[in-house]
C-alpha positions as CSV (number, residue, x, y, z in Angstrom):
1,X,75.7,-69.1,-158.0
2,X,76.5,-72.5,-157.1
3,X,78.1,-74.3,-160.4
4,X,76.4,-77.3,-159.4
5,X,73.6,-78.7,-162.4
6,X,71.9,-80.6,-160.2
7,X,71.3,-78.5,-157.2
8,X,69.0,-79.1,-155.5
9,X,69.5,-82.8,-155.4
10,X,66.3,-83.0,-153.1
11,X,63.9,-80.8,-151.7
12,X,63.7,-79.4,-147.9
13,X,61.1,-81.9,-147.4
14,X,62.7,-84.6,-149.0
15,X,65.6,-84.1,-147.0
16,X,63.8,-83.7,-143.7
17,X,61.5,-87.0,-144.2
18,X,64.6,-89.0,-144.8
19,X,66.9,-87.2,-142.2
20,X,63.9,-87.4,-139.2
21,X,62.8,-90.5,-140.1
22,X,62.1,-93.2,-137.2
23,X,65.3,-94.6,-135.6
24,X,67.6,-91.8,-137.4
25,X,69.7,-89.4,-135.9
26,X,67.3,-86.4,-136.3
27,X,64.0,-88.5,-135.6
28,X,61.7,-86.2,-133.3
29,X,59.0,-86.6,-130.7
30,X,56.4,-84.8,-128.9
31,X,56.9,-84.0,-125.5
32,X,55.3,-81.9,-122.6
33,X,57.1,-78.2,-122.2
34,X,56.1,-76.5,-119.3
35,X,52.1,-77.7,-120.7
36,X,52.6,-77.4,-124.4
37,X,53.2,-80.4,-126.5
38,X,56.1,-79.3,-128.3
39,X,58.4,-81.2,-131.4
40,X,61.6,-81.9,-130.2
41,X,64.9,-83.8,-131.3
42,X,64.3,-87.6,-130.0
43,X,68.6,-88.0,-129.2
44,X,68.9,-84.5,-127.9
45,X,71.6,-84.2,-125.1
46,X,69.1,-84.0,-122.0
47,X,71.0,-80.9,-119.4
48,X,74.1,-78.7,-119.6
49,X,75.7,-81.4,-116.9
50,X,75.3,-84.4,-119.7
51,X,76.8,-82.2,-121.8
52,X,79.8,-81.3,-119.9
53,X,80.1,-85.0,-119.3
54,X,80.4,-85.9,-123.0
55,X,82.9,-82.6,-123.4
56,X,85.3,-84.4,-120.9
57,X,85.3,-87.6,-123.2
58,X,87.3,-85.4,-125.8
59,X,90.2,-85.3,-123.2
60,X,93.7,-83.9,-124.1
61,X,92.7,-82.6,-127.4
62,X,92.0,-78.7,-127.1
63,X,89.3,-76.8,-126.2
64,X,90.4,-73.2,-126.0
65,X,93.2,-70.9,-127.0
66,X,93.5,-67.5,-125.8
67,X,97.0,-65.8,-126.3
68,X,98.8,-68.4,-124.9
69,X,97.0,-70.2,-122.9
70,X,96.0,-73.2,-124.7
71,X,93.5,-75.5,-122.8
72,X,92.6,-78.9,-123.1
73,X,89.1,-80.8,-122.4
74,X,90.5,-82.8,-119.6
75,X,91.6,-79.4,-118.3
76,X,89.0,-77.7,-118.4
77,X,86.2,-80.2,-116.8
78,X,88.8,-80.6,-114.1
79,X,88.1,-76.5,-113.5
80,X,84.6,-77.3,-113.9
81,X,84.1,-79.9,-111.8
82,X,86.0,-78.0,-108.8
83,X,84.5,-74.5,-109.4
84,X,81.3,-76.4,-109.1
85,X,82.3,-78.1,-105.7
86,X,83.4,-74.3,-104.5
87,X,80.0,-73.1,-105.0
88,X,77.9,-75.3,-103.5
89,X,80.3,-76.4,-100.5
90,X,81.9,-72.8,-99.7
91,X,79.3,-70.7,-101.0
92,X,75.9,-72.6,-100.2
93,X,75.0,-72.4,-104.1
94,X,71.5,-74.5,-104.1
95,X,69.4,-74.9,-107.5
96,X,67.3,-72.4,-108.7
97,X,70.1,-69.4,-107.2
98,X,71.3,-67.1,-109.7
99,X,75.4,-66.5,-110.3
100,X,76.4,-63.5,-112.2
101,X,78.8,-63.5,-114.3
102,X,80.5,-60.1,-116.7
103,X,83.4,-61.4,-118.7
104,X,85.1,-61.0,-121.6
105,X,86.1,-64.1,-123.5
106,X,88.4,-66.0,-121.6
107,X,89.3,-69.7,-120.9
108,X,87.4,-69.0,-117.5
109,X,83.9,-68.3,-119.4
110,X,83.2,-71.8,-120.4
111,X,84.2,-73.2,-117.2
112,X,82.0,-70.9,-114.9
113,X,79.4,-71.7,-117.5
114,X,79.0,-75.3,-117.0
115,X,79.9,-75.2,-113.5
116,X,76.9,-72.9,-112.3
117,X,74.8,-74.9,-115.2
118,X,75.9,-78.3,-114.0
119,X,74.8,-77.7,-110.5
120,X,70.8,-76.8,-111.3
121,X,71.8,-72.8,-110.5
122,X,71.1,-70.2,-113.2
123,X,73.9,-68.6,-115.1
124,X,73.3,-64.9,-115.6
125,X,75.6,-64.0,-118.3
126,X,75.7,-59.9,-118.3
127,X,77.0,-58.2,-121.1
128,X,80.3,-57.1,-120.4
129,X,80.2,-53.8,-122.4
130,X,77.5,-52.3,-120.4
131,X,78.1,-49.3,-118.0
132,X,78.3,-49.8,-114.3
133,X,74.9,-48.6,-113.7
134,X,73.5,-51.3,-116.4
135,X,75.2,-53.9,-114.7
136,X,74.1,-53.2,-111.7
137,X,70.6,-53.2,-112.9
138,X,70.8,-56.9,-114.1
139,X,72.7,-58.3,-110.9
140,X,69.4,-56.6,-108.3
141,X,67.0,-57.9,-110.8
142,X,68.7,-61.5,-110.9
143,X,68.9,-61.3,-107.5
144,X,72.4,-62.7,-108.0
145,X,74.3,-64.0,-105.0
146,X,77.6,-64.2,-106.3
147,X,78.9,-62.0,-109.2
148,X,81.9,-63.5,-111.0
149,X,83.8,-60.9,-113.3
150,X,87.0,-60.0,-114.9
151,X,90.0,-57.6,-114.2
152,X,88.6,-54.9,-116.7
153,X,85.2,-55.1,-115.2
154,X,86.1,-54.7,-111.7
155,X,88.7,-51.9,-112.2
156,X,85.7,-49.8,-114.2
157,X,82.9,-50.7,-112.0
158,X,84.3,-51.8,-108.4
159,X,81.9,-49.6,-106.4
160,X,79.0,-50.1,-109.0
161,X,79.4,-53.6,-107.8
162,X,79.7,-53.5,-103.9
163,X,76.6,-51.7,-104.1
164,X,74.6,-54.0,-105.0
165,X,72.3,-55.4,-102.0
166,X,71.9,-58.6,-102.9
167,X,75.5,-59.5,-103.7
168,X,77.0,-62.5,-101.0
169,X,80.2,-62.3,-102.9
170,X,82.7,-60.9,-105.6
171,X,85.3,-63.3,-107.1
172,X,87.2,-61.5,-109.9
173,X,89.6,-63.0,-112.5
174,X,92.8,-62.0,-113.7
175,X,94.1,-59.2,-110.6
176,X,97.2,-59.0,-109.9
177,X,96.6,-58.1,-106.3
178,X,94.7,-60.1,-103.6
179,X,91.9,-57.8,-101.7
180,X,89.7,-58.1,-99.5
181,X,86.8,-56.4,-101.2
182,X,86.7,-60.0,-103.5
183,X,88.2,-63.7,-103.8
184,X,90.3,-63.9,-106.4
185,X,89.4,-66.7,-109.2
186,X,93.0,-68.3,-109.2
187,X,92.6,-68.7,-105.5
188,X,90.1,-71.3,-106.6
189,X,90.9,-72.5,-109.4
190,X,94.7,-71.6,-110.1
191,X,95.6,-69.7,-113.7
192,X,94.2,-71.6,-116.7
193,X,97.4,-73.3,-117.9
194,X,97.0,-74.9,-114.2
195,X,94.0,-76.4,-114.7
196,X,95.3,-79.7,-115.5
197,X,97.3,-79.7,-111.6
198,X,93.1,-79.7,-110.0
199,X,91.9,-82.6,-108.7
200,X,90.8,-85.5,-110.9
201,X,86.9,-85.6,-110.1
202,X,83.2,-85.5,-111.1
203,X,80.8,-82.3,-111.0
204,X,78.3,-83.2,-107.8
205,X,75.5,-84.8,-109.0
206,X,72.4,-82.4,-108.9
207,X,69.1,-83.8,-109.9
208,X,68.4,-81.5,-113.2
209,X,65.2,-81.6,-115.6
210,X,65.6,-80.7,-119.4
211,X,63.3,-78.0,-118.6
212,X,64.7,-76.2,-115.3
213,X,66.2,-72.6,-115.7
214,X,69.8,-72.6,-116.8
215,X,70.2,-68.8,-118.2
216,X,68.9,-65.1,-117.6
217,X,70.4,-63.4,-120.8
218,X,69.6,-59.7,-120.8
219,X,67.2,-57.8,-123.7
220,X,66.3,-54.8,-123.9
221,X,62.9,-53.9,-123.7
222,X,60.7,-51.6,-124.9
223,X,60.8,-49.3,-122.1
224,X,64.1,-48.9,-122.0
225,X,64.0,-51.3,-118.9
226,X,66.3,-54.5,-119.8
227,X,64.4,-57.6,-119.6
228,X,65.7,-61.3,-118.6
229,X,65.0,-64.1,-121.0
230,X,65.1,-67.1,-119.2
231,X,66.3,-70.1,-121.0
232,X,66.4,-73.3,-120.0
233,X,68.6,-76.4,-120.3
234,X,66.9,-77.9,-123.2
235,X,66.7,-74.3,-125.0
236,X,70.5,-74.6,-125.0
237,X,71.2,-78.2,-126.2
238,X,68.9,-78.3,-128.8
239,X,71.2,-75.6,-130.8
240,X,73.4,-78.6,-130.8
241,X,70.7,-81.2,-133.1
242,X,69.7,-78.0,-135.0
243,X,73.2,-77.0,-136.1
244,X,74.3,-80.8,-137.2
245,X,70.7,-81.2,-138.8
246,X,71.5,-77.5,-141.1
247,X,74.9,-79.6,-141.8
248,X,73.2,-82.5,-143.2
249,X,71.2,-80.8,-145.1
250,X,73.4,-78.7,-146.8
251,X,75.1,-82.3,-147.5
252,X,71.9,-83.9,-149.3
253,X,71.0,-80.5,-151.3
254,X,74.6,-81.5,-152.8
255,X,73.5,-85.0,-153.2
256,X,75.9,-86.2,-151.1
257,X,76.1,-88.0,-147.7
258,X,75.6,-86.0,-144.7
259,X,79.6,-85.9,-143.1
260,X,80.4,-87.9,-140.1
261,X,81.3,-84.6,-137.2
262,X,84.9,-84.2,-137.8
263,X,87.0,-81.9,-135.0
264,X,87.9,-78.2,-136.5
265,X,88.9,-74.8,-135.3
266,X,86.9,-72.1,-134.9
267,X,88.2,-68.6,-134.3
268,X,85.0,-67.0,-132.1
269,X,84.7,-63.4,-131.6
270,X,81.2,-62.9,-130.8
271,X,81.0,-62.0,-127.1
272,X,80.3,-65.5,-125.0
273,X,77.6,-63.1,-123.1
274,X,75.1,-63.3,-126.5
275,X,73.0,-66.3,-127.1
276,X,74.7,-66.5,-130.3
277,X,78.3,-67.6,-129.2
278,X,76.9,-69.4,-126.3
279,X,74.2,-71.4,-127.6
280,X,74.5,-71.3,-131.1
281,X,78.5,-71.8,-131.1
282,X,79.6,-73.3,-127.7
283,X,77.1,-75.9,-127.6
284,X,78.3,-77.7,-130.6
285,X,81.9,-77.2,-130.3
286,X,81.5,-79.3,-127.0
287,X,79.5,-81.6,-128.2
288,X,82.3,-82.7,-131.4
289,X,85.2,-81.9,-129.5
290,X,86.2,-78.3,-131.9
291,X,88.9,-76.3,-130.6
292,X,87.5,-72.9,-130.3
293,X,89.9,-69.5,-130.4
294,X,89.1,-66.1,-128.6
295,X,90.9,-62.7,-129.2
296,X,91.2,-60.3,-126.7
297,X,89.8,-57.6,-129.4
298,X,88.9,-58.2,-132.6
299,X,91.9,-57.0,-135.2
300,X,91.6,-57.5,-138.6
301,X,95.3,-58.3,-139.3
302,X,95.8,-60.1,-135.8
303,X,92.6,-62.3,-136.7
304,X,94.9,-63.5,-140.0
305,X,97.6,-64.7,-138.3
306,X,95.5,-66.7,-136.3
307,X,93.6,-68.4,-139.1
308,X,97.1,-68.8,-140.8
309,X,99.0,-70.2,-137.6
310,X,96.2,-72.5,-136.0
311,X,94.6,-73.7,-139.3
312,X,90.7,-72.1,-138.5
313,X,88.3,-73.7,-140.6
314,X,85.5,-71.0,-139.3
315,X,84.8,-67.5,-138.1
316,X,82.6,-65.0,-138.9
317,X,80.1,-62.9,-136.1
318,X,78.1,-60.6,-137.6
319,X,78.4,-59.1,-141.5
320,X,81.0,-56.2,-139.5
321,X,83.9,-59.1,-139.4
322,X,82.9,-60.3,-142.8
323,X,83.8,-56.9,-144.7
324,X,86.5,-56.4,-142.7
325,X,88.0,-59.7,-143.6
326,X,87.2,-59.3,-147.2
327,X,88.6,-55.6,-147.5
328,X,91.5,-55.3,-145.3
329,X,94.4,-54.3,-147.4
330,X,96.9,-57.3,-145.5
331,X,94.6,-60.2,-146.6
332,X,96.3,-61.5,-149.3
333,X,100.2,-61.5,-147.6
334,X,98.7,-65.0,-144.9
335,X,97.6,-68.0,-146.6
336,X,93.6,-68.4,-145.5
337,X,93.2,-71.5,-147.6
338,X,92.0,-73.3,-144.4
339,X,89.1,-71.3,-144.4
340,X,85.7,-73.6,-145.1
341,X,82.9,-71.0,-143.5
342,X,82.0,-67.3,-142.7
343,X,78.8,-67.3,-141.2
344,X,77.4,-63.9,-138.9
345,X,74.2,-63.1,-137.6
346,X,72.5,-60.5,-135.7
347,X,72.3,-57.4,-138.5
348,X,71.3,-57.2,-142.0
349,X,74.2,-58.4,-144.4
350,X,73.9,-57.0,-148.1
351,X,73.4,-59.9,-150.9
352,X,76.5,-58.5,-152.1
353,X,79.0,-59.6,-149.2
354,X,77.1,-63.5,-149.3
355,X,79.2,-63.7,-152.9
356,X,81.8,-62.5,-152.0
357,X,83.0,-64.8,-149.5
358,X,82.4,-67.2,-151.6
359,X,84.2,-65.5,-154.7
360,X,87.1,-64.3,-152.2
361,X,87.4,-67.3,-149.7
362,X,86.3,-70.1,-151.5
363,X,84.1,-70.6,-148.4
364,X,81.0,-71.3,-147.3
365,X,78.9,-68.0,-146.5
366,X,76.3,-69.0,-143.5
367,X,73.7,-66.8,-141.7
368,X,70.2,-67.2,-140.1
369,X,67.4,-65.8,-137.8
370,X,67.3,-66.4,-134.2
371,X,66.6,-63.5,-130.9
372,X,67.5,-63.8,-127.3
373,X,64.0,-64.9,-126.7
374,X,64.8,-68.1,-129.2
375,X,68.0,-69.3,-127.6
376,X,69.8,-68.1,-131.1
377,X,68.5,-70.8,-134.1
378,X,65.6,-70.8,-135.2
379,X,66.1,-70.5,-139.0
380,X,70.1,-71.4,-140.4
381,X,71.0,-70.7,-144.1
382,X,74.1,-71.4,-145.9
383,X,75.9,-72.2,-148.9
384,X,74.0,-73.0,-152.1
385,X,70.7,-72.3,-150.2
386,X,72.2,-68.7,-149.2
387,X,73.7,-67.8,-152.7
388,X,70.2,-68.2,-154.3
389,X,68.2,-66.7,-151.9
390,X,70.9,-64.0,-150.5
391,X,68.1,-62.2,-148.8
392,X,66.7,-64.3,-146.6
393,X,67.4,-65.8,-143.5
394,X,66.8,-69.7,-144.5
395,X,64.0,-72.2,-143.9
396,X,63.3,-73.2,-139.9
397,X,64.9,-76.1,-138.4
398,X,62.3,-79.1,-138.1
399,X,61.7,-78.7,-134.4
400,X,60.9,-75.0,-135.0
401,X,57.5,-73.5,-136.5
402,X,57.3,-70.2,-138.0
403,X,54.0,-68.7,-138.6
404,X,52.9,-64.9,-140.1
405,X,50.0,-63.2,-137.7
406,X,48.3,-59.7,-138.5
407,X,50.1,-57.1,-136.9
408,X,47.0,-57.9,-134.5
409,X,47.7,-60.6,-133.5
410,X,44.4,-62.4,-134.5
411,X,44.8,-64.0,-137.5
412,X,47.1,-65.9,-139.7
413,X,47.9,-64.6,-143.1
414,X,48.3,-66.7,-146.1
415,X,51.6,-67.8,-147.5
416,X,53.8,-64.5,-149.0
417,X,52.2,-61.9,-147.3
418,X,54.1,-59.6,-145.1
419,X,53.2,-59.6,-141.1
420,X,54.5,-60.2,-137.5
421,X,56.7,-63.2,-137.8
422,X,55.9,-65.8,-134.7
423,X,58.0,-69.1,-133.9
424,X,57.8,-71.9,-131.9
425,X,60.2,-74.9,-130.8
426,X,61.7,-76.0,-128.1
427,X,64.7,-73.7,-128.1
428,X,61.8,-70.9,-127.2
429,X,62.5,-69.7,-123.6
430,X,60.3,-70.1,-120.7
431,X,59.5,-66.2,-119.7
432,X,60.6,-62.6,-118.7
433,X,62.3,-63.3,-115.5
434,X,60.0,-61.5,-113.0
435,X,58.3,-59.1,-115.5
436,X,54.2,-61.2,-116.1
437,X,53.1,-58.7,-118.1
438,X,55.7,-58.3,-120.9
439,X,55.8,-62.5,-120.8
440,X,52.2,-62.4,-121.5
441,X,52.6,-60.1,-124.3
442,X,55.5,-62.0,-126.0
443,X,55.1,-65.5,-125.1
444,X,51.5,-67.1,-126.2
445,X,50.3,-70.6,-126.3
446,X,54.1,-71.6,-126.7
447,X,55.0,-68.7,-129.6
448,X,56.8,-66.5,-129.4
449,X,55.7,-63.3,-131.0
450,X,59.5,-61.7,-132.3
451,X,58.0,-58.4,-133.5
452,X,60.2,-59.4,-136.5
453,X,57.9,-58.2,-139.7
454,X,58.0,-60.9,-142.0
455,X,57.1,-63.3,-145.2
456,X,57.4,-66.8,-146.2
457,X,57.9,-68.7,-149.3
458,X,56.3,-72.0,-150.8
459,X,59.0,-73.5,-149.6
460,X,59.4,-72.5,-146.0
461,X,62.5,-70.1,-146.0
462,X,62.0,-66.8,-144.3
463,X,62.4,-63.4,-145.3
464,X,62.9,-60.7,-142.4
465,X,61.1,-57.3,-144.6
466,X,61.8,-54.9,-141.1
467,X,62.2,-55.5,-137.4
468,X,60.9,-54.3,-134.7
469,X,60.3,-50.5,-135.0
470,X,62.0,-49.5,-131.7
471,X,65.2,-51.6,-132.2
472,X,68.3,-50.8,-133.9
473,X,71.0,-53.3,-134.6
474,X,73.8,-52.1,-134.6
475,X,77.1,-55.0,-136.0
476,X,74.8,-57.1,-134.1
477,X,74.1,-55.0,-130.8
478,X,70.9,-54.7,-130.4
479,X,69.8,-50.5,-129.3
480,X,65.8,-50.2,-128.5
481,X,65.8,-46.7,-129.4
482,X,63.3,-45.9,-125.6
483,X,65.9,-46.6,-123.9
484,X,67.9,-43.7,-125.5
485,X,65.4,-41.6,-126.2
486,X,65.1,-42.0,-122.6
487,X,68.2,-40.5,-121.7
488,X,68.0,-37.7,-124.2
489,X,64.9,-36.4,-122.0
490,X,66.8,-36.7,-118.7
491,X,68.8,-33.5,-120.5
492,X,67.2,-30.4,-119.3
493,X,67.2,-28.5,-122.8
494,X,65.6,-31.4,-124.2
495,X,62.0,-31.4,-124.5
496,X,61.3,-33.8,-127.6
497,X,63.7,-36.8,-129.3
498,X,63.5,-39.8,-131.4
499,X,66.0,-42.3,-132.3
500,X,66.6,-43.9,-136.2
501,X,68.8,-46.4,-137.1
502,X,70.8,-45.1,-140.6
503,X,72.3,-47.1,-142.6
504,X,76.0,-48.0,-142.6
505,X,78.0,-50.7,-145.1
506,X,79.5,-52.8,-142.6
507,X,77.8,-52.5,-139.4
508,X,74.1,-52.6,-140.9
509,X,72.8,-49.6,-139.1
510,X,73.9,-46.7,-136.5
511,X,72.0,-45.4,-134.5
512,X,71.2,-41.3,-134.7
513,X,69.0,-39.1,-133.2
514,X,66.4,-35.9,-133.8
515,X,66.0,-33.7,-130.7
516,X,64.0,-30.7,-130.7
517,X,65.3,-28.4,-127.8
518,X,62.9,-26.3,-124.8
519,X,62.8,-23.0,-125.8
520,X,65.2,-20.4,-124.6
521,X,67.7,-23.9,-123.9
522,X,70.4,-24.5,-125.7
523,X,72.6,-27.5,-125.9
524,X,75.7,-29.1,-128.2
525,X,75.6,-32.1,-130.2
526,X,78.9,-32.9,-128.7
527,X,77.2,-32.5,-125.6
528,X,74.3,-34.3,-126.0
529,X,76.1,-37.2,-127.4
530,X,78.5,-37.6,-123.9
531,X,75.6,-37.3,-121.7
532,X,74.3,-40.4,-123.5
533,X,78.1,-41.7,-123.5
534,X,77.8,-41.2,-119.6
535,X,74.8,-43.1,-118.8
536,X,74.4,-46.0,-121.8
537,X,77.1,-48.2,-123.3
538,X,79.2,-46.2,-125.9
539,X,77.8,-48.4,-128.7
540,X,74.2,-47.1,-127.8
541,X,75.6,-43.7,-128.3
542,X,74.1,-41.3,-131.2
543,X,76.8,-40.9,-133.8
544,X,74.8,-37.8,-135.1
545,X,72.2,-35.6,-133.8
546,X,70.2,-33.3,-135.8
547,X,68.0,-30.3,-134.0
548,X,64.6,-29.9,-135.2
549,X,63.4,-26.1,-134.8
550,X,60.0,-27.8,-134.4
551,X,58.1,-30.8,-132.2
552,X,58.9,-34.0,-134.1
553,X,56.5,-35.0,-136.7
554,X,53.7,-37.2,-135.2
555,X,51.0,-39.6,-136.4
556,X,46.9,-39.0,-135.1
557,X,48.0,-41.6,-132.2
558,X,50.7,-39.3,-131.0
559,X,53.4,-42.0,-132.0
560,X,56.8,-40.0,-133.8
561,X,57.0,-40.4,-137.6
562,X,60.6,-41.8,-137.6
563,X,60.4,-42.9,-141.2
564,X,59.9,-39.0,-142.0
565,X,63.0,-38.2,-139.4
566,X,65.4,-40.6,-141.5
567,X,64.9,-38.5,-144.5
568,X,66.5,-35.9,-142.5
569,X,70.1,-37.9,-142.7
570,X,69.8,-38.5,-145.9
571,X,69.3,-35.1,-146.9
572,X,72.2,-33.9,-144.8
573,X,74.8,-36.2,-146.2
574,X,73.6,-34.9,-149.9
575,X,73.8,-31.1,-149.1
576,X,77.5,-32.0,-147.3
């Protein structure tokens, strides 16, 4: 538990009264989104190119490290602003077109980022660990002119890539040979530690609305069948009030004042290409001027040295990272005293691993509730808050509403009962790019409906009881169990299959399968897990398959009993 006697100092509503209060920082209005009158922060930065504006004002001090490549604010606008005069003057980038882009973390990321953002044309961030084939997908349902993507992407998925219709051109980072099958990044921009040597200029002025389309981030869908949430410039920067309000907060539950921003570092390892880093971490780092560290991979003992050498203040990702800091045999040979904050997302963490971090660090644990079709924060939980309510996912940020609706759909159910969980805020994106019929199903009246099953206290903070039967999540990758189920029909000896999410300490879940094979067909678990391994991303892969001598176990509707099929692991790990 905390220690402190007088926690809380104040109540949510206290706090929020006083915080949101006319002419203070956090003071909201009601404005018109897209026809629904919507709460919003008042001072909220309006569009992505306002905020890569106030980014450049942090100048010299530095924004990235990667390796050794250490780049400053002043650098990186100047990339910005120049990668943003290539696309419109050499590539005939208007607003509205969609840019592609499939990268690992690199000093590049923010830069395209802001520069396809800054310009009124729609960033479509794909996630880098997807196949070929996946990829693919996304760039002819973007409609992407111009796919931007690193070495290791390009060497995997080169003729994935020039077959894509609709793709104008390929500019790929980090080869060491020039060909003519792409335009090579540094021809444009020159390596990262260059940045500094590009011109000294603005990004062109494009005439941008709070509400225009800024992103396409990729879910899957139900049908296996990714689906493109669009988000919009005010969906971004609203992370940005939300995350400084959760701050404040924490600060008055304390009884104290609500801290003045102060620069830090962060050590990111959550992919760029989830809403989560992005949104949720990006945002806010270039709004106070933090100095933000990727890895190339994450490594436990590498990830030390780093916090040790450069001082990191916070890190985290999903509860994964957390154990893995908290359990690695090295941890207690670096000094880690700079540590403040672990915070993840994005899978269920165990009560036991938010006191720990405390017990172990000395810091902060953080968490919270947020989906692709949120923009990331809806709901953010941390210290005291976290330690006494360990399984929840905290209250909702003021601008955000959370309601509990019948399974139905028709009703709302009264406070601590268990239902679908629906928000609403204006970090809530716009639609399902081209796909009417799954936005009218998700997207109602200006709610979103999160298939998230759900209750909520007296006192606003959320508890998430089970998700969405058809997703697994996976350290924070999320694997809609259609889409491999899917796959496991394509086989030929396979005539029935489910997928189940089993439990695992660090990761949250894995996903594993039941498959009932045609008769007279045979067919290996090995075998059956590489043909999913061939056609999915390897994290989507089965890491056990049992065969069922039978048709799977179904309900009167003809839907799969998959809480009778998780039994089936359970029993099998006993009897081993």
């Amino acid at each position: 538990m905390s220690g402190l006697e007088n926690w809380p100092a104040a109540s949510l509503k206290e706090i929020q009264d006083k915080l949101c209060a006319p002419g203070q920082k956090f003071e909201m209005k009601t404005v018109d989104v897209l026809g629904v009158p919507t709460r919003v922060w008042k001072n909220v930065i309006p569009h992505l190119r306002a905020l890569a504006d106030l980014g450049r004002n942090h100048g010299d001090h530095l924004f990235t490290i990667y390796e050794e490549e250490r780049i400053s604010y002043e650098a990186w606008y100047r990339a910005t602003a120049e990668l943003a005069r290539y696309l419109i003057e050499d590539c005939g980038i208007k607003k509205g077109d969609r840019v592609a882009l499939a990268m690992r973390n690199l000093p590049e990321w923010p830069a395209i980022y802001f520069a396809v953002t800054s310009i009124g044309a729609v960033l479509v961030p794909l996630n880098a660990w997807w196949t070929g084939q996946e990829l693919a997908f996304g760039l002819e349902n973007s409609g992407s002119r111009i796919l931007i993507c690193d070495d290791d992407r390009w060497r995997k998925w080169a003729d994935d890539f020039k077959a894509v219709s609709n793709l104008e051109k390929i500019i790929v980072s980090r080869m060491p040979e020039p060909s003519a099958d792409y335009i090579s990044l540094e021809s444009i921009l020159g390596s990262p530690p260059d940045y500094m040597k590009l011109p000294d200029q603005s990004i062109p002025d494009v005439e941008i609305h709070p509400d225009d389309a800024a992103t396409i981030f990729y879910t899957s869908g139900t049908t296996g069948q990714p689906k493109g949430a669009v988000g919009t410039h005010r969906n971004a920067t609203t992370n940005i009030y939300s995350s400084s309000y959760a701050a404040a907060r924490t600060a008055m539950r304390r009884g104290e004042t609500p801290p003045e921003p102060v620069r830090k570092v962060g050590l990111l390892v959550i992919p760029l290409f989830h809403v989560t880093a992005c949104n949720a971490r990006m945002m806010g780092a270039l709004a106070v001027g933090h100095t933000t560290i990727f890895m190339d991979r994450w490594d436990t003992e590498k990830a030390f040295q780093i916090i040790e050498k450069e001082g990191v203040s916070s890190t985290g990702g999903v509860p994964t990272i957390a154990w893995q800091l908290l359990e690695h045999p090295s941890r207690e040979k670096y000094d880690l005293s700079t540590l403040e904050a672990i915070s993840y997302g994005g899978a269920p963490a165990a009560p036991e691993l938010v006191r720990k971090i405390k017990e172990v660090f000395g810091a902060e644990p953080g968490s919270g509730w947020g989906m692709t079709e949120t923009s990331a924060t809806v709901t953010i939980h941390s210290a005291e808050d976290y330690l006494h309510r360990p399984d929840s996912c905290g209250p909702p940020v003021p601008v955000a509403d959370l309601k509990i609706m019948s399974v139905e759909g028709d009703r709302e159910l009264p406070l601590g009962e268990v239902g679908e969980l629906w928000a609403r805020g204006p970090m809530c994106v716009r639609e399902y790019w081209q796909r009417p019929e799954a936005t009218a199903e998700t997207f109602v009246d200006g709610w979103v409906r999160t298939g998230d099953l759900a209750r909520l206290d007296e006192e606003g903070f959320c508890f998430i009881v089970d998700r969405a039967k058809d997703i697994i999540i996976r350290g924070g990758e999320n694997i809609y169990s259609s889409e491999v189920e899917n796959v496991l029909y394509d086989h030929p000896a396979v005539t029935d299959a489910a997928l189940v999410g089993i439990p695992h300490r660090t990761l949250g879940e894995e996903p594993a399968a039941v498959v009932h094979l045609a008769p007279g067909m045979t067919a290996t678990e090995d075998e059956l897990k590489q043909w999913v391994m061939d056609r999915l991303a390897k994290f989507k892969t089965p890491v056990k398959i049992i065969f069922c001598d039978e048709t799977l176990p179904r309900n009167a509707n003809g839907k799969i009993l998959k809480r009778d099929l998780k039994s089936l692991f359970t029993e099998e790990s006993e009897s081993a």
